[in-house]
LOMIDO-772947 format. One record per residue (C-alpha): x, z, y; residue in three letters. Coordinates in steps of 0.5 Angstrom, whole numbers, plus 500, padded with zeros to 3 digits. Each point is the difference from the previous one (the first is absolute). Example, Ala and Ser with C-alpha at 12.3 -4.5 7.8 and 13.67 -1.06 7.14 Angstrom:
<gudren <525, 516, 491>, "ALA">
<gudren <502, 498, 507>, "SER">
This chain:
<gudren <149, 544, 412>, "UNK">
<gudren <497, 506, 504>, "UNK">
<gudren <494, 496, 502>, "UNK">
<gudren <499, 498, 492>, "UNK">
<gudren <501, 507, 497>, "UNK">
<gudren <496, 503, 505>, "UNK">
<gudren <494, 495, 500>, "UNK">
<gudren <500, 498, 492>, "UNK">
<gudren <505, 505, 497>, "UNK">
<gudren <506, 500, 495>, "UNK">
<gudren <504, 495, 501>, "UNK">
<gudren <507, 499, 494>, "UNK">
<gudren <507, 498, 502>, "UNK">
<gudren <506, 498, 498>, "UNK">
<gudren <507, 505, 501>, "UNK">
<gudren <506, 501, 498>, "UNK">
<gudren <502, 507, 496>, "UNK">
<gudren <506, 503, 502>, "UNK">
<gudren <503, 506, 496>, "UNK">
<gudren <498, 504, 505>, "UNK">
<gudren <493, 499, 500>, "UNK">
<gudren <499, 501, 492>, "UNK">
<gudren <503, 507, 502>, "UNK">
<gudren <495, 502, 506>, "UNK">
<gudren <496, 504, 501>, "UNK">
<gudren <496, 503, 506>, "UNK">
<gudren <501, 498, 507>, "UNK">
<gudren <500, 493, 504>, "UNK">
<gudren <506, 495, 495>, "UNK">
<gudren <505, 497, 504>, "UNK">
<gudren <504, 495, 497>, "UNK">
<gudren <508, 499, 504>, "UNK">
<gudren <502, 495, 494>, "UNK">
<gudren <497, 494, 504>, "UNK">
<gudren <497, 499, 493>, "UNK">
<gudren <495, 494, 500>, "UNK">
<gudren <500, 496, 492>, "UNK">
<gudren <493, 501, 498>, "UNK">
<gudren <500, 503, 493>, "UNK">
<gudren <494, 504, 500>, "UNK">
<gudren <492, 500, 503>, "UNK">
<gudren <496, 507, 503>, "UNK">
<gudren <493, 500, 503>, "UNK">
<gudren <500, 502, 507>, "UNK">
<gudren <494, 504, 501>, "UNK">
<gudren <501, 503, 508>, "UNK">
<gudren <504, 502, 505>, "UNK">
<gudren <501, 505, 505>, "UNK">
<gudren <506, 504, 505>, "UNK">
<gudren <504, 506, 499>, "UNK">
<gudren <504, 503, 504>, "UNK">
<gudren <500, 493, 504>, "UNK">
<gudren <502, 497, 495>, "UNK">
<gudren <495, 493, 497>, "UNK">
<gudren <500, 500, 492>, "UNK">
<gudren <495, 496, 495>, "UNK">
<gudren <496, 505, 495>, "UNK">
<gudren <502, 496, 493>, "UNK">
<gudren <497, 501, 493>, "UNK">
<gudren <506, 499, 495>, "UNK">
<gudren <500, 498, 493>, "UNK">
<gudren <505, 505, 497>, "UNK">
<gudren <495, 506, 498>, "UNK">
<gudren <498, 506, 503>, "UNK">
<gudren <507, 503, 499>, "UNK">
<gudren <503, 496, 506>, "UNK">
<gudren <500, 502, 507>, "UNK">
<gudren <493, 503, 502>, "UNK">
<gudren <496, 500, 494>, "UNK">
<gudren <501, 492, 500>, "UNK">
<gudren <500, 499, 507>, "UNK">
<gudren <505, 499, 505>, "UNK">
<gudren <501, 499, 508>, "UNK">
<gudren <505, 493, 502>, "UNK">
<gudren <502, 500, 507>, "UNK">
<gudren <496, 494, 504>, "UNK">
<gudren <501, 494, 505>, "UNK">
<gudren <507, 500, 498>, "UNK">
<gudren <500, 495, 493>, "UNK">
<gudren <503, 506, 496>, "UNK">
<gudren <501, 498, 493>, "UNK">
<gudren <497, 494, 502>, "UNK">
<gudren <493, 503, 499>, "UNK">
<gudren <497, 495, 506>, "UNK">
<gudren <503, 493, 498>, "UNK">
<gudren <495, 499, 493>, "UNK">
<gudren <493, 503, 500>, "UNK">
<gudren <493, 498, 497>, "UNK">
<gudren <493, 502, 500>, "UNK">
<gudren <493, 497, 497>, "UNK">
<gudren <493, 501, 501>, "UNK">
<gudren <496, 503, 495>, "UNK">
<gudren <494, 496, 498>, "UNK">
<gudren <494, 503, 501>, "UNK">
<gudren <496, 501, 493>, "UNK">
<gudren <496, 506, 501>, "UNK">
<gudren <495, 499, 506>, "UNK">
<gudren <494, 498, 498>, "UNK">
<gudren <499, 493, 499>, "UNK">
<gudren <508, 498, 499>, "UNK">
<gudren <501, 502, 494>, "UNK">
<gudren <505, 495, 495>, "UNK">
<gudren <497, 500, 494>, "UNK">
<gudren <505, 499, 494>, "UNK">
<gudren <498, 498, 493>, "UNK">
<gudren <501, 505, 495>, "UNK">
<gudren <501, 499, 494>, "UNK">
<gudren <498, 506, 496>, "UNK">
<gudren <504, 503, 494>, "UNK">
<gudren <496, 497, 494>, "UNK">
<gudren <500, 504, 493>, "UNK">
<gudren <496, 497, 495>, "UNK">
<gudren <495, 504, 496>, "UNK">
<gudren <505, 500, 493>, "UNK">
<gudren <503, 505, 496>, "UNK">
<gudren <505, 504, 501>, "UNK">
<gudren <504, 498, 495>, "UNK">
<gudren <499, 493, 503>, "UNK">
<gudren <501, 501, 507>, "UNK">
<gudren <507, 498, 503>, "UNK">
<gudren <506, 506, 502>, "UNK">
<gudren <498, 499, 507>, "UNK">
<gudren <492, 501, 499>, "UNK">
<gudren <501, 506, 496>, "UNK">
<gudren <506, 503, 505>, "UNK">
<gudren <494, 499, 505>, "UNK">
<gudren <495, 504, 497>, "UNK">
<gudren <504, 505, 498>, "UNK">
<gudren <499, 507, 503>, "UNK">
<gudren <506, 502, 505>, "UNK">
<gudren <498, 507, 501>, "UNK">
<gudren <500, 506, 496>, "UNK">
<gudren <492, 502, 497>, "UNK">
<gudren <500, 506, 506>, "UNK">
<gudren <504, 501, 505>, "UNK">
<gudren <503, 508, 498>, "UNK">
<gudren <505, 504, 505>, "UNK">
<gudren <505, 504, 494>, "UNK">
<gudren <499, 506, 505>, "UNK">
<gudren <493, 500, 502>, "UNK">
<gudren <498, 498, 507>, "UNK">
<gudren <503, 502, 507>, "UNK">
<gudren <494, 502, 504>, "UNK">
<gudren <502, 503, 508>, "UNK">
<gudren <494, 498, 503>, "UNK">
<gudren <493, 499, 499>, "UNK">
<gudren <496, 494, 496>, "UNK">
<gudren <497, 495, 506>, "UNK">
<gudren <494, 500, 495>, "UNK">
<gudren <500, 507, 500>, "UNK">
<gudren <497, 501, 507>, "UNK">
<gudren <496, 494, 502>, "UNK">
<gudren <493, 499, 498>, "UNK">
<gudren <498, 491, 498>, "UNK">
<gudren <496, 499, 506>, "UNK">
<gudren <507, 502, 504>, "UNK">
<gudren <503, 494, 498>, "UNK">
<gudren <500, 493, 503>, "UNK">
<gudren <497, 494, 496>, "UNK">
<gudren <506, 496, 501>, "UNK">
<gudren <507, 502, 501>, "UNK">
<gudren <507, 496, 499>, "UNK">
<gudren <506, 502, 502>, "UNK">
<gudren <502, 493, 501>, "UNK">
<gudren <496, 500, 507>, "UNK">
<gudren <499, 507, 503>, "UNK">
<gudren <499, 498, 507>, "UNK">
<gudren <503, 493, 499>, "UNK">
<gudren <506, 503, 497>, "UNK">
<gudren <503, 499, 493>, "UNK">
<gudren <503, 506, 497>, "UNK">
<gudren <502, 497, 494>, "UNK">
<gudren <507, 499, 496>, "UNK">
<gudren <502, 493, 499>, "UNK">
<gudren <497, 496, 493>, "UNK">
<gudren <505, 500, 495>, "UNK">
<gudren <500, 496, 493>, "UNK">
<gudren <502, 504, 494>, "UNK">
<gudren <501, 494, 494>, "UNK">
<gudren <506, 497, 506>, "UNK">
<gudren <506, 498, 499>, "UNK">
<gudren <497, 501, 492>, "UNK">
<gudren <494, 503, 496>, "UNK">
<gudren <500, 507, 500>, "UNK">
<gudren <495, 506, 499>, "UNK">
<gudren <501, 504, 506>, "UNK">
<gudren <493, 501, 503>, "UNK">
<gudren <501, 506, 499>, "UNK">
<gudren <505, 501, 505>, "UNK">
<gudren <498, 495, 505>, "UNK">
<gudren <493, 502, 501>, "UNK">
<gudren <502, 508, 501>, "UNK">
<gudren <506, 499, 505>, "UNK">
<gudren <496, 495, 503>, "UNK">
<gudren <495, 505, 502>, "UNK">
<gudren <504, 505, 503>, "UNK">
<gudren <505, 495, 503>, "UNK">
<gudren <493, 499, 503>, "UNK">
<gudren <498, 507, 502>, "UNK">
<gudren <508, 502, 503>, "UNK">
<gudren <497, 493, 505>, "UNK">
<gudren <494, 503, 501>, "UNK">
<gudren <503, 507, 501>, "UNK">
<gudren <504, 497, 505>, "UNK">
<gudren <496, 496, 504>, "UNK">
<gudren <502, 494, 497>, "UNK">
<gudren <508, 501, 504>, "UNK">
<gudren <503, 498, 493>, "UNK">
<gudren <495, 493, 498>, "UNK">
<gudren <505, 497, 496>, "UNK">
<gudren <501, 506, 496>, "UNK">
<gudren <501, 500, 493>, "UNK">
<gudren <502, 503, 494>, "UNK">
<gudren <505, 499, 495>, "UNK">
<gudren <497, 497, 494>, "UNK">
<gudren <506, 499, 495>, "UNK">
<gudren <503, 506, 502>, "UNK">
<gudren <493, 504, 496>, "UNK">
<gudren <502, 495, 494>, "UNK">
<gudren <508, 502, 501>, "UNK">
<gudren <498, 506, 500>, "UNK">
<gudren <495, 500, 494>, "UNK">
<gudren <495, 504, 506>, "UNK">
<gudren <494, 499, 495>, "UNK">
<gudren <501, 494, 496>, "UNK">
<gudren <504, 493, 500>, "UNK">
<gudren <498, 494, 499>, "UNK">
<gudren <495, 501, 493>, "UNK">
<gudren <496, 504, 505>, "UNK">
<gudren <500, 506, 501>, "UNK">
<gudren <497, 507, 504>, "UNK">
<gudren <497, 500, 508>, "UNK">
<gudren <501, 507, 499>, "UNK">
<gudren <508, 499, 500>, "UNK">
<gudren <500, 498, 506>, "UNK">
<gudren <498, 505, 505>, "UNK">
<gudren <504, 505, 495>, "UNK">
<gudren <506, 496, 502>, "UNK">
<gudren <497, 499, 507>, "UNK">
<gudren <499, 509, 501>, "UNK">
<gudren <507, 501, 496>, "UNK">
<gudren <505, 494, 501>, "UNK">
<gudren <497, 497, 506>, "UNK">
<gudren <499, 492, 500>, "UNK">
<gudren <506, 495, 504>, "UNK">
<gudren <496, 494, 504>, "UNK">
<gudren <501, 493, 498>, "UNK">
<gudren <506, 498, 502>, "UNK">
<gudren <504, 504, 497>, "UNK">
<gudren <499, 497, 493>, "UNK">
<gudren <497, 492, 499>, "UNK">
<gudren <494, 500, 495>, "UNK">
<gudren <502, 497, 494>, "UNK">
<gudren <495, 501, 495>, "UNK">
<gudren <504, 503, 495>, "UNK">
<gudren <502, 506, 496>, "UNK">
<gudren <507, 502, 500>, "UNK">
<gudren <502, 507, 495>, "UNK">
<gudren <503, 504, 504>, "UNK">
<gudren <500, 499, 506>, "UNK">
<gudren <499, 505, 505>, "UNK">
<gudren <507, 501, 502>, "UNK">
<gudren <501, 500, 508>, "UNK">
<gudren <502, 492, 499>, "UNK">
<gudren <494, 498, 497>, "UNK">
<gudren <496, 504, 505>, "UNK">
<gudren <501, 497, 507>, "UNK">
<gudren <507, 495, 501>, "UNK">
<gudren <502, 496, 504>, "UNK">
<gudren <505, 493, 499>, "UNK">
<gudren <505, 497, 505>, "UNK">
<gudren <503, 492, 499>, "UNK">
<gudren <503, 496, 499>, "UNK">
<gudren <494, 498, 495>, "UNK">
<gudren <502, 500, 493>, "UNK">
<gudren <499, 494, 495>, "UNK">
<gudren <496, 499, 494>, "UNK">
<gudren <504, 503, 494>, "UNK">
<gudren <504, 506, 504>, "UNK">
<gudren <498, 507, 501>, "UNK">
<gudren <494, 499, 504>, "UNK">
<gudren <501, 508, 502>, "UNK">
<gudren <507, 500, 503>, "UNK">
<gudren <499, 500, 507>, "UNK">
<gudren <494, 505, 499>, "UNK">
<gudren <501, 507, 503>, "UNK">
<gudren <496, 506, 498>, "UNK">
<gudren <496, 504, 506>, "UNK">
<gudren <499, 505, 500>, "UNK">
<gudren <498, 502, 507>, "UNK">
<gudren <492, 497, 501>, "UNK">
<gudren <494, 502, 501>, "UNK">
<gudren <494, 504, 494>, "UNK">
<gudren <493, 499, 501>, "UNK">
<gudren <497, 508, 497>, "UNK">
<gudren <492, 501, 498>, "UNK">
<gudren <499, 507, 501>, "UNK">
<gudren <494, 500, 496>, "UNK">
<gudren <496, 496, 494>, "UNK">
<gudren <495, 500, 495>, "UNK">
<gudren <493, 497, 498>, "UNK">
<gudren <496, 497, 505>, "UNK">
<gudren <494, 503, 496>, "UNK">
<gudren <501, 507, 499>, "UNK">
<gudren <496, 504, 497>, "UNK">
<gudren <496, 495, 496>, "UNK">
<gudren <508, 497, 498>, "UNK">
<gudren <499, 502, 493>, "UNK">
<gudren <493, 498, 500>, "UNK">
<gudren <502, 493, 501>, "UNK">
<gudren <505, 501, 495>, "UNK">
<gudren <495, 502, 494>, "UNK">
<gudren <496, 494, 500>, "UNK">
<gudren <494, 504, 496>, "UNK">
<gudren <499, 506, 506>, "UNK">
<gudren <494, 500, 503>, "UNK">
<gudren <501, 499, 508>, "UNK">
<gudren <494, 503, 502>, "UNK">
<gudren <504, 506, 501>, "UNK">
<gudren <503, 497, 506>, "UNK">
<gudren <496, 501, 508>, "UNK">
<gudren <505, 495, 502>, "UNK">
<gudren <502, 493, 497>, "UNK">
<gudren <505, 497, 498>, "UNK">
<gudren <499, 494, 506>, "UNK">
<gudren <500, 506, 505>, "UNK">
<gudren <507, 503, 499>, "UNK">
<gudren <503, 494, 499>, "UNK">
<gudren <497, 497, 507>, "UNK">
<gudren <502, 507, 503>, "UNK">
<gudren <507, 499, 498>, "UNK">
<gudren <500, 493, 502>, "UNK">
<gudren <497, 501, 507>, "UNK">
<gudren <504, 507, 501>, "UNK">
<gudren <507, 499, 497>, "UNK">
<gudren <500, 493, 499>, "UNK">
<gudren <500, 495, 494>, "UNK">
<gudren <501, 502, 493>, "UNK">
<gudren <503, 497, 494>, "UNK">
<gudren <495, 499, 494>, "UNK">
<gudren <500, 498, 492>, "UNK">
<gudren <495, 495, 499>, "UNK">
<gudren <498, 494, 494>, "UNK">
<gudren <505, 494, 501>, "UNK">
<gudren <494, 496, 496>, "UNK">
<gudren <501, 492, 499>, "UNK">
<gudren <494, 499, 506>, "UNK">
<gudren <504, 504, 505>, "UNK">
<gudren <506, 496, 499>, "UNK">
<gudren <496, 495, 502>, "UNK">
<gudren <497, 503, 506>, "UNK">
<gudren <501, 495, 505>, "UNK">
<gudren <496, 504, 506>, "UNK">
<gudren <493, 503, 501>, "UNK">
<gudren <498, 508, 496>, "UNK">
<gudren <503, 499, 494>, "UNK">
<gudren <494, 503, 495>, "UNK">
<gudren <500, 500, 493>, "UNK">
<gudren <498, 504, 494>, "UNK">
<gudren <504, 502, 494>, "UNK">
């Protein structure tokens, strides 16, 4: 086991959950019980000695909320809660490197060139708009520091730049999918928290790379829209004011429910036994109420000074020194990735690789 983690990573093991264990919460666990049925699966992701005591570092699945932010210690070599009987592992393939590549047929969303009225349901749902017009802050922007674009000049800034690769590393959150379990207008939500879960990683030089932040709660909790679209601006004013949970305080469930902000629909957690189709699904589900809160200490439009240029479609921009390209890569290369609006045409859904150019 030691030799696999160390020499290909992660490793997934099979235990068994006393009633103890759920209830853990720092320190080296130790199990008298002699428990040994296995009901439960973790991740081992290292191992190390404390006080002269060998533990596995494991990844749990029961949130952040349990033990060290997700994570717990288990004491090793003695088989305790069965940890060392029924472990597994795999290689990933390569697809990345030059000249291994996998290709997969895609075959592209097709939208015909019909009438509205003649389109399908799901056809129109695809082209209908899943933000607002303008992204707006109800009190104005919150502004402590400067603009990036504000202090660089354009021949300052590299020709490339990817917050995917700096230096071999990738500071990026995980990909996600917004119209799973069903469809729902949610991008605006998606898009602005993905870009500051990506930017809470890059502040913290990657210590959080399975970081990211709770896309339901933003819709329990109406933080700018719902599943009719809604204001990217909401978000970051929910982010300064309320501060967002991470993910595993509350499944996405693409849905909008009324009323929702309540503790309980905020981060939960649910015990067994499971509960059968046609029961109270949440009777086993408790509130809590102690879990982590991501905060933005400011926010505002990645433009600055020409925002309101860019909003009245009919100004001339020759009254600007700087472009709008230049503040958005100063920002981008300074602070990180940025969440904008663009036009969901028929070609871009479409799109399946290359630039993407099209004229509207």
């Amino acid at each position: 086991m030691l030799e696999e983690i160390i020499q290909n990573g992660p490793i997934v093991c099979s235990c068994s959950t006393p009633t103890l264990l759920r209830n853990h919460k720092s320190g080296i666990f130790h199990d008298y019980t002699g428990s040994k049925a296995f009901d439960h699966e973790v991740e081992i992701v290292g191992f190390g000695i404390e006080n002269n005591t060998k533990y596995w570092h494991i990844k749990n699945t029961w949130g952040t909320q349990f033990g060290e932010d997700g994570f717990f210690k288990l004491i090793r070599g003695i088989d305790n809660i069965a940890i060392e009987t029924n472990c597994s592992w795999a290689i990933p393939l390569d697809t990345w490197s030059e000249g291994k590549q996998v290709w997969v047929n895609r075959k592209s969303r097709e939208i015909s060139n019909l009438n509205t009225k003649q389109k399908t349901e799901s056809e129109v749902k695809l082209l209908k708009p899943c933000r607002d017009k303008k992204t707006t802050f109800k009190y104005g922007e919150k502004i402590n520091s400067p603009r990036p674009g504000d202090k660089f000049d354009e021949s300052e800034l590299p020709e490339n730049f990817d917050w995917r690769n700096v230096f071999d590393f990738n500071y990026l959150s995980r990909t996600t999918n917004q119209n799973l379990p069903r469809y729902c207008d949610s991008c605006w939500a998606f898009a602005s928290s993905s870009a500051l879960a990506d930017r809470f990683i890059i502040q913290h030089n990657r210590s959080e790379t399975n970081f990211n932040l709770n896309v339901q709660v933003l819709l329990n909790c109406k933080a700018g829209g719902g599943c009719d679209g809604g204001n990217p601006g909401g978000v970051y004013e929910f982010a300064s004011t309320h501060g967002i949970p991470d993910g595993s305080c509350f499944n996405y469930e693409a849905i909008d429910y009324p009323d929702t902000c309540r503790p309980f629909d905020t981060c939960r957690d649910c015990l067994g036994p499971p509960r059968k189709i046609g029961q109270n699904l949440l009777k086993n589900c408790i509130t809590i109420s102690h879990y982590e809160r991501y905060f933005v200490s400011e926010y505002g439009y990645v433009l600055g000074k020409i925002i309101s240029k860019l909003l009245d479609p009919k100004t001339d921009f020759s009254e600007s020194k700087k472009s709008a390209v230049h503040y958005i890569k100063s920002e981008i290369i300074s602070r990180g990735p940025i969440s904008c609006g663009i036009h969901n045409s028929q070609e871009f859904i479409k799109y399946n690789g290359g630039i993407h150019s099209q004229k509207l």
